[in-house]
N, C-alpha and C positions, 0 to 999 in steps of 0.2 A: 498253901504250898505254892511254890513261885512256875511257871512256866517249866524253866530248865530242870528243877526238881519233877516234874511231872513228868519228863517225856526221860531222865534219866532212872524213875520208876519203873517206867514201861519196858527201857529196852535190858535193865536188870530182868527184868521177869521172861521176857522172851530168850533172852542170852539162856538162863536158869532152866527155860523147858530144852533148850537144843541140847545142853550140856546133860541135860537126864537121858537125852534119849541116844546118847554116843557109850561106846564102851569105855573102859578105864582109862581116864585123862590125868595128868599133874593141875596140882592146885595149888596155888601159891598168893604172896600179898605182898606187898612193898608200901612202906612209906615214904614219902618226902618232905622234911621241911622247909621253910628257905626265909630265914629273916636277913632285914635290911636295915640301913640307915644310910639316907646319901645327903646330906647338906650341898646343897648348890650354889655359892656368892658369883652370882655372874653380874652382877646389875652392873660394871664399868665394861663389859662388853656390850650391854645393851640388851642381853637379851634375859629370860624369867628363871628369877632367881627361885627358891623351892627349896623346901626335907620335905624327903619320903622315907618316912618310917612305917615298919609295917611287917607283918608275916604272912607266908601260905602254907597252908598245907595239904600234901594232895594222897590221901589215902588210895590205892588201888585192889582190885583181884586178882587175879591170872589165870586162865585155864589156857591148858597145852594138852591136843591129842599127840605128840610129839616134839624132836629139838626144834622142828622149825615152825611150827606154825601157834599162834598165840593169840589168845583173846581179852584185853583189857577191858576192865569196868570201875570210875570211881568216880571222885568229885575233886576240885580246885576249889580251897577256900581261902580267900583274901580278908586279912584282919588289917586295917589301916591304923597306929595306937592313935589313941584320942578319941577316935568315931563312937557313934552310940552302938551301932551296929553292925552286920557286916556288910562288904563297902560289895563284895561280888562272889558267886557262887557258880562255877561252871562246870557242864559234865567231863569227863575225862574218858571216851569210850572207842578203843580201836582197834583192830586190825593189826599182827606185826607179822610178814613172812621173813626167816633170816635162812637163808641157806645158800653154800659155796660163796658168799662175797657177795651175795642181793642181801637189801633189806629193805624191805617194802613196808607202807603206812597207810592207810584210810582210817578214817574218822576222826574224833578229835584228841591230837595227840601231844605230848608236852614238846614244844621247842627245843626245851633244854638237851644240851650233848647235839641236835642233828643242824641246829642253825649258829650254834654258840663262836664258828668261826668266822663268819662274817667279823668287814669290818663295821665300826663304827659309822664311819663317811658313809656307809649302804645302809645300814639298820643299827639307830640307834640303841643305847644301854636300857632305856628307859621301857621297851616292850617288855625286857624279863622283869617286870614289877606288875603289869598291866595287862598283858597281855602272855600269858605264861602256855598256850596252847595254838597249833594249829589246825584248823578247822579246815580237811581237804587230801592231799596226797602228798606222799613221798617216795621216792625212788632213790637209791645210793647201793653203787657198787665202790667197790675198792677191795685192792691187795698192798704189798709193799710198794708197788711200782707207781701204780697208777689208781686215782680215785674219783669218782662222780657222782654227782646228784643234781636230780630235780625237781620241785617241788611247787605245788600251787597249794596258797592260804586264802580261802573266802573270809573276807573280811564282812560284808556286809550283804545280805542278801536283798533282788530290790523287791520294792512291795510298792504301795499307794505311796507310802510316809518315807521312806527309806531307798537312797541309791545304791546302786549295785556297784562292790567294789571287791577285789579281788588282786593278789599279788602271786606273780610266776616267778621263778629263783631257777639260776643254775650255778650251777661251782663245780669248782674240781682241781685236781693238782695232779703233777708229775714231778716223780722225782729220780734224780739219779746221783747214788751218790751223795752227797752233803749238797747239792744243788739239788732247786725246786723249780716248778715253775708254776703259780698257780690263778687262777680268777675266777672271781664273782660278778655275777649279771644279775639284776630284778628286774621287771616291768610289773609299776602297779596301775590298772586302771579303774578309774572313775566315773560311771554310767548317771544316765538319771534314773527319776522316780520312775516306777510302772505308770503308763497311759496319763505322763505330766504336759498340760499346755502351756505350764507357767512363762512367759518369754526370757520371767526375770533368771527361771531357772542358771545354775549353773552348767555350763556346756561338760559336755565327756572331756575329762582330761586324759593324759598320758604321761606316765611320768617313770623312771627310772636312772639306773647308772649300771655299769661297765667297769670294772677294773683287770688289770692285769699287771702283775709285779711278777719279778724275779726272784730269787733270796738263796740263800746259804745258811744252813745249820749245819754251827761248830760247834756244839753241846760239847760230843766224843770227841773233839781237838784241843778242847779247853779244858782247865781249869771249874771252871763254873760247874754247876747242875745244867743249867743249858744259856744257850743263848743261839739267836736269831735273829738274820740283819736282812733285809729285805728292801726292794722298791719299785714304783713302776709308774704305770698312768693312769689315770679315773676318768671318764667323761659321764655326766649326766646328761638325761634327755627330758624336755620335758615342752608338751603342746597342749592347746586349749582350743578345741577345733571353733572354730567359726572367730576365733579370736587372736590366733596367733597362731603362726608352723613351730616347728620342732626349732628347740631353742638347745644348742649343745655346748653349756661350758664344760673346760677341760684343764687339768695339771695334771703335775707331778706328787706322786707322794710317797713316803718313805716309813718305816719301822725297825727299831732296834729292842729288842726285848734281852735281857740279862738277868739269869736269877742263881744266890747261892746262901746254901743254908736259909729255908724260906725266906730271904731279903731280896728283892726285885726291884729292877728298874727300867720301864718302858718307854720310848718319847716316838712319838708320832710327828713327824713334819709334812704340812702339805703349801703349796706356791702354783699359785696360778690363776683362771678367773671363779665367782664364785659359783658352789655348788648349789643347785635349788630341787636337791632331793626329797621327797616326800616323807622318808619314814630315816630318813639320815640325821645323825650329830647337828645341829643349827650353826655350831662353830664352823660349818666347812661352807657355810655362805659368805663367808670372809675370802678373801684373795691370797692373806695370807693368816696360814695357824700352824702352833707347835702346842703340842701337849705333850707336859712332862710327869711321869707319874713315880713314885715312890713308895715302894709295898712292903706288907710283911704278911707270913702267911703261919698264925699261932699256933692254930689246931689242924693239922692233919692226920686223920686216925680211923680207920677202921670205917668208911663210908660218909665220916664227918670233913666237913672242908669250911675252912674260914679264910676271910681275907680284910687287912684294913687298907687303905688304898688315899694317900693324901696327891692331889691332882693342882697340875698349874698351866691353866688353860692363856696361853701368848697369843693376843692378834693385836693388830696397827695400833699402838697407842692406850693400850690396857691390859691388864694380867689379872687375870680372875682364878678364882681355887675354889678346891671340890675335896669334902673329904667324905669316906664310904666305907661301911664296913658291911659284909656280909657274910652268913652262918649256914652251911647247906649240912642238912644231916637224911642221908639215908640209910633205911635199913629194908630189909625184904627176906622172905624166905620161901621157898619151894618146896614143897611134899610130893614124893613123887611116889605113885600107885604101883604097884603090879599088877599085869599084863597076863 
């Protein structure tokens, strides 16, 4: 039995005696699927081409002594097709408080839905294949008006072998009206080993981005199902102490999103100097990139969501394409006790 498997035995068994010795709780179970296929032809951009094909799936529990307060316990399993085995197995176990417009997180809990608005230029697509959980805390309030969160993800804890690495997020929006206004910030840092003298060592980095756009949603003006036109500025930061100060390129960037009768079309522009964000899109180390996308959205039903998504990645002198399909199917359900 692996590591993860052992210590997600342990704190199932402890959860298991707390919840005996509380009076009458709601019990409940949720599943998640989430298959993929993304073909990636970037090699005239220069940068690693790839398919990832593959499934997860993340069974849960639930207990609730009440509507706000909630105990998850389960597992993340990654099926890569092809592999002999499976490729990763992580626990799934946390903490949720949801009341009056809080919603609070500790332990390790699924990304998906609390980080999903990020953009790409801050946090790549490629974490929801690999990285499917946050390991750490959350905080998000919001109403109609106004919305916030914060959030830290331990990436990596340090040890003898292992650097200490860890990413902080904030976001949020206001809106008034068919106008928004909204922004995202990360800072991720990169420590050394515990009690390392190496000199060759890598020094602590520091690395993040900034944005702030404006926008407009004319869904209810239009025609359409919805559409969304937005834009603003991005600065990344990024230092390597004993090596170099804080290095800050910065543009403009832009989004247009349009969808009607599941058919969609989104194009992302960004112009300015290159980005050299750690956990961002690679395309936005370019000075200059548009991404044109083109979608259809087959199965939407009843906690199932699909998407296929053919992509035309534009910078200086090449045009590279991406095509993706992916199947999310949940289901769950709650029993609730009397009292």
């Amino acid at each position: 039995m692996s590591i993860h498997l052992r210590r997600l035995s342990t704190l199932f068994f402890v959860a298991f005696l707390w919840i005996g010795n509380l009076p009458a709780q709601d019990i409940g179970w949720q599943i998640g699927f989430h298959g993929f296929a993304d073909n990636r032809e970037y090699a005239k951009s220069g940068l690693y081409s790839q398919s990832i094909l593959g499934m997860r799936i993340a069974p849960e529990l639930i207990f609730s002594m009440d509507s706000a307060h909630f105990l998850h316990g389960g597992v993340n399993f990654l099926h890569e097709f092809g592999s002999v085995a499976a490729k990763d197995v992580v626990p799934t176990v946390y903490y949720n408080y949801r009341q009056q417009g809080h919603d609070f997180y500790i332990g390790m809990f699924p990304r998906k839905d609390l980080l999903a608005g990020y953009h790409r230029a801050i946090l790549n697509d490629t974490l929801n294949y690999y990285r499917p959980n946050i390991e750490g805390l959350l905080w998000r309030y919001g109403n109609k008006i106004f919305r916030q969160q914060v959030w830290i993800d331990w990436t990596s804890r340090q040890t003898e072998t292992e650097r200490e690495q860890f990413m902080v997020g904030l976001s949020g929006r206001v809106n008034s009206g068919s106008l928004y206004l909204a922004h995202q910030i990360t800072l991720w840092h990169d420590a050394g080993k515990k009690n390392n003298t190496d000199e060759n060592e890598t020094p602590v980095r520091d690395n993040g981005a900034a944005m702030l756009k404006i926008g407009i949603d004319l869904s209810e003006l239009s025609f359409l199902d919805s559409l969304d036109i937005s834009g603003g500025g991005i600065v990344s930061y990024d230092r390597l102490r004993s090596i170099y100060d804080w290095r800050t390129p910065k543009g403009v960037i832009t989004d247009i999103y349009a969808e009607y009768r599941k058919i969609f079309i989104a194009n992302t522009f960004y112009a300015g100097e290159g980005l050299d964000i750690a956990y961002g899109d690679r395309f936005y180390t370019s000075g200059l990139y548009d991404r044109l996308e083109i979608g259809w959205k087959p199965l939407q039903y009843k906690g199932l969501e699909s998407q296929f998504t053919l992509s035309f990645h534009f910078t200086r002198g090449a045009v590279d394409n991406q095509q993706q399909f992916t199947l999310r199917y949940n289901i769950g359900k709650l029993y609730v006790t009397q009292r």
